[in-house]
C-alpha positions as CSV (number, residue, x, y, z in Angstrom):
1,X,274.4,129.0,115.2
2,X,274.3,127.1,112.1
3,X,276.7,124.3,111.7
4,X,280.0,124.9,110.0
5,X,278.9,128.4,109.4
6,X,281.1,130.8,111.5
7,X,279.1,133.5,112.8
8,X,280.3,137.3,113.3
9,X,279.0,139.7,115.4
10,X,279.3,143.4,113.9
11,X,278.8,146.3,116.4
12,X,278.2,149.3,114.5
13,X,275.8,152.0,115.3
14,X,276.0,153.4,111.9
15,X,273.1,151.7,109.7
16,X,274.8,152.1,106.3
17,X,278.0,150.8,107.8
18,X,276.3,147.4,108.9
19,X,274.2,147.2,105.7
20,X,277.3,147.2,104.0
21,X,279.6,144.8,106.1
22,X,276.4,142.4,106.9
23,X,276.0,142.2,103.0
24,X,280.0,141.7,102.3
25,X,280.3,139.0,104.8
26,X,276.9,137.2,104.0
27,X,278.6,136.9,100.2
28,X,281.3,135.5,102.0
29,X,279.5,132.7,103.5
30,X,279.4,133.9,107.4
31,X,276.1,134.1,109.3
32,X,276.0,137.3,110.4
33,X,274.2,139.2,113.7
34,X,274.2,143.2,114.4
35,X,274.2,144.6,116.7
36,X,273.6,148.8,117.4
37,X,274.8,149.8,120.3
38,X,277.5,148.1,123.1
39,X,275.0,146.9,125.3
40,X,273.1,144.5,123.0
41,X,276.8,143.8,121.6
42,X,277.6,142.2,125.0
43,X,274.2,140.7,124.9
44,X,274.7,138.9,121.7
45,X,277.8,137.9,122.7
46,X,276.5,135.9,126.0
47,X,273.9,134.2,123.7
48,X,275.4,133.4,120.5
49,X,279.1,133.2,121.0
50,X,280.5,134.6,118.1
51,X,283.2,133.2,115.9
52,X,284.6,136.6,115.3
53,X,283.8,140.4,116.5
54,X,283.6,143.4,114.1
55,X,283.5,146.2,117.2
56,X,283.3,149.7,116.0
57,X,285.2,152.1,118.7
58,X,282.6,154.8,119.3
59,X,279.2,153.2,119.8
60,X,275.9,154.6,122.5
61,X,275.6,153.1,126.1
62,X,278.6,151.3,126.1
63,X,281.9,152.2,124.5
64,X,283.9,149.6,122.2
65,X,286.8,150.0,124.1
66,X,284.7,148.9,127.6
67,X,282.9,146.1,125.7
68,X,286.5,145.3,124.3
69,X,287.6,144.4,127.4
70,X,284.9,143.0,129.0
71,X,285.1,140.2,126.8
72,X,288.8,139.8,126.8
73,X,288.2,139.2,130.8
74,X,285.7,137.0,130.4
75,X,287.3,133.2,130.9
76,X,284.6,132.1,128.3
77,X,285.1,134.7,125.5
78,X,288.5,135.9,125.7
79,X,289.8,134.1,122.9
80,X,287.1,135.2,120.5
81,X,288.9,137.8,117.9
82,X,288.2,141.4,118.0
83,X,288.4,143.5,114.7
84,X,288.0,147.1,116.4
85,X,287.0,149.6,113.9
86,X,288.0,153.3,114.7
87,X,288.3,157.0,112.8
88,X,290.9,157.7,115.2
89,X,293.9,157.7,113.0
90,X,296.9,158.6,116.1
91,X,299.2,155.7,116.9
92,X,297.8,156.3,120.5
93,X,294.6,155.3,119.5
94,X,295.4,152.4,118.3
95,X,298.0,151.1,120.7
96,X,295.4,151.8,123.3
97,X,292.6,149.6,121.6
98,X,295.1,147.1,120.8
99,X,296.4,146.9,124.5
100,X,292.7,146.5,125.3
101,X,292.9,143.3,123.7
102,X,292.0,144.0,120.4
103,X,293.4,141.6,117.9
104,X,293.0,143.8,114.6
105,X,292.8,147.6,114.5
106,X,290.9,149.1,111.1
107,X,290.8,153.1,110.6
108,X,288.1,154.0,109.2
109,X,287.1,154.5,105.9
110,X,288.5,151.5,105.2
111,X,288.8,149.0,102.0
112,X,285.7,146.4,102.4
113,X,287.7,143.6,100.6
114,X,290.9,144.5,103.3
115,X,288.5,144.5,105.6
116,X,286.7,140.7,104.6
117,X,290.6,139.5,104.3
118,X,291.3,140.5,107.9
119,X,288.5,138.3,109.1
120,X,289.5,135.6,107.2
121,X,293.2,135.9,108.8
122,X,291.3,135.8,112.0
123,X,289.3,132.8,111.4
124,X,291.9,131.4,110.2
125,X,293.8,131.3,113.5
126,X,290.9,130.6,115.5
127,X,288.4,128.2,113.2
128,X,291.1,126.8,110.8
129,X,288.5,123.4,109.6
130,X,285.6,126.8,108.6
131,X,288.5,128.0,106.6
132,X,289.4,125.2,104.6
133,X,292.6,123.9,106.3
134,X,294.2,120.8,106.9
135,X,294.1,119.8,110.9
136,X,296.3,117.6,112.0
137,X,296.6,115.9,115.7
138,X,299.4,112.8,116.4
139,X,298.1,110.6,113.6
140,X,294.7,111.8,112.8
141,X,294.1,114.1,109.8
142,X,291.6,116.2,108.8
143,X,291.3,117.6,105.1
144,X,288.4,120.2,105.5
145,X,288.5,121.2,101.9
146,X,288.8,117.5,100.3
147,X,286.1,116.5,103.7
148,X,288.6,113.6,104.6
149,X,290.2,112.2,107.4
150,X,292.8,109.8,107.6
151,X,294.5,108.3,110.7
152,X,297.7,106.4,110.3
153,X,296.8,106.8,107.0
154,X,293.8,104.5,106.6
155,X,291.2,107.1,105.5
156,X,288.3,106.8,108.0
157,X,284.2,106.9,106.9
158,X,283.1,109.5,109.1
159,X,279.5,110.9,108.6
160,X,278.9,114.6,108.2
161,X,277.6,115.0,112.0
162,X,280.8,112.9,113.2
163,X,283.2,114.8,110.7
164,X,281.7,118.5,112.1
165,X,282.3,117.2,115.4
166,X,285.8,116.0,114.7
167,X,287.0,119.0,112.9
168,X,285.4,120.6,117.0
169,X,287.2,118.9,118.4
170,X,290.7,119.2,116.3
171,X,290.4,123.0,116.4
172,X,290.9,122.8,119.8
173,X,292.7,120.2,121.5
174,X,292.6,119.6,125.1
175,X,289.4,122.0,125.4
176,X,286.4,120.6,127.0
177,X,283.5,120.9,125.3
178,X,280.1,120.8,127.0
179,X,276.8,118.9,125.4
180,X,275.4,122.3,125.3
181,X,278.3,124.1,123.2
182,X,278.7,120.8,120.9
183,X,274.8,121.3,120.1
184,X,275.2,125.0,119.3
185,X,278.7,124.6,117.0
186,X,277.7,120.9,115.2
187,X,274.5,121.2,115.0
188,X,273.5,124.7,115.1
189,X,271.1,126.9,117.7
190,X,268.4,127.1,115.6
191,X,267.9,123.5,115.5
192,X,266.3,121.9,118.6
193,X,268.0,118.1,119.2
194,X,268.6,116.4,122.9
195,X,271.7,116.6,124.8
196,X,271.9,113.0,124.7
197,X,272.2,112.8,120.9
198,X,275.7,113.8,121.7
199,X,276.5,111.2,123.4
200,X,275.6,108.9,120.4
201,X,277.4,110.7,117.9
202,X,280.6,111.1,119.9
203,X,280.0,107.0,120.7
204,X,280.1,106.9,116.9
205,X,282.7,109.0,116.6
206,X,284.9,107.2,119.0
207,X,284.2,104.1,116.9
208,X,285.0,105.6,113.4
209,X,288.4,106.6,114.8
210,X,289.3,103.3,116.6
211,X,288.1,101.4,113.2
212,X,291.7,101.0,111.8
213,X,293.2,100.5,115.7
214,X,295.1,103.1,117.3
215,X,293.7,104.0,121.2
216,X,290.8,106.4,121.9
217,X,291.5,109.8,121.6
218,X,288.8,111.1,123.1
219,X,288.2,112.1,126.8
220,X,285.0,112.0,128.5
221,X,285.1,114.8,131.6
222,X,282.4,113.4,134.2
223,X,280.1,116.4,134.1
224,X,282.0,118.7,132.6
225,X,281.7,117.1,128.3
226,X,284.3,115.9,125.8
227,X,287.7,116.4,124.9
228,X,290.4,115.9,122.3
229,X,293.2,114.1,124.0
C-alpha cells in the first residue's frame, strides 16, 4: 500500500467495467487493485486491506453478497466500506445487500462521477486525513490540506513520516495499531523497512508532540502496538 494513498479494491468480473472504474479512480488519486471474480476478491482483501470496496453483486465462484458478508464478519475488515454494485433495480434487492452490510448500494448503469463521489463520501467517514479534513483530538490538531498540526495551539514541526503516522493514529482513536499495519498504511507495502523503524519514529513522534508540554498521548500496548489515547 502506498503511503497516504487510499487503496480500493473493485470486484468486477466485467473487463470494460473495471477498465473504466480502475481509470476513473486512478484520475482521482486512489491506488487501485481488481480483482475478477469473489474468490481473489476475498484474497486481496486478506493481503492488502483495502481502504474501500467497489463489490459488484453477481460475480463467478463466489457471490458479492457471500463475500459481502464475509468481510462484514470478519473482526479485522468489518469496518472497511462496501460500495455493492447491482442491476437489480427491486427495493428487495437492495434492502437485502444493504442488510448484508453493505454501506452504499449503486444500480447499474450508473453515473461514473456519482459513482467516484460516493467513494469519496465513504472515505470520507472512514479515512477523513486522505480526504483533506481537519482531525481534531482534545488539543491536538491536524490540518491535512494545509499539512499542519497544532496542539494547544503551538503549531508542532512534525516530519512527513511522523505527520502520516499522526494523521494514523487521529483517524482512529483508541485503535491499536500493530508494527506490521503502521508499516503497510505509513510507509506503504511495497516498500521494505524493519519493524523496529517504528519504534523510532513513534519515539519521535511522542517527542514532537510533548515539545510544547501537554502529557503523552500515546499508548504503547506490550505486544500488541500503538495507540491514540
Amino acid at each position: 500500500m502506498s503511503p497516504d494513498r487510499p487503496t480500493v479494491l473493485v470486484v468486477e468480473d466485467e473487463p470494460a467495467q473495471r477498465e473504466v472504474l480502475g481509470y476513473n479512480l486512478e484520475a482521482e488519486g486512489f491506488r487501485v487493485l481488481h480483482a475478477e471474480n469473489g474468490e481473489e476478491g476475498l484474497l486481496l482483501v486478506d493481503e492488502e486491506n483495502p481502504d474501500i470496496i467497489v463489490l459488484d453483486w453477481m460475480l463467478p465462484k463466489v457471490s458479492g453478497i457471500e463475500v459481502c458478508r464475509q468481510i462484514k464478519t470478519r473482526p479485522e475488515t468489518r469496518n472497511t466500506p462496501i460500495i455493492m454494485l447491482s442491476a437489480r433495480t427491486e427495493e428487495v434487492d437492495r434492502v437485502r445487500g444493504l442488510e448484508t452490510g453493505a454501506d452504499d448500494y449503486v444500480v447499474k448503469p450508473y453515473s461514473v462521477i456519482e459513482l467516484m463521489a460516493r467513494v469519496r463520501a465513504q472515505l470520507r467517514r472512514t479515512r477523513p486525513a486522505a480526504a483533506g479534513l481537519r482531525l481534531d483530538y482534545q488539543d491536538i490538531v491536524l490540518d491535512s490540506e494545509t499539512h499542519r498540526v497544532t496542539r494547544a495551539g503551538k503549531e508542532l514541526k512534525l516530519g512527513p513520516t511522523e505527520f502520516r503516522l499522526l494523521s494514523t493514529f487521529m483517524e482512529k482513536p483508541g485503535r491499536v495499531w500493530s508494527r506490521e499495519q503502521l508499516l503497510d498504511r505509513v510507509w506503504g507495502r511495497d516498500i521494505y523497512v524493519d519493524s523496529r523503524t517504528v519504534d523510532v519514529h513513534v519515539g519521535r513522534l511522542r517527542k514532537a508532540l510533548c515539545a510544547t508540554g501537554g502529557d503523552d498521548p500515546l499508548r504503547t500496548v506490550r505486544g500488541a502496538g500503538y495507540s491514540l489515547g
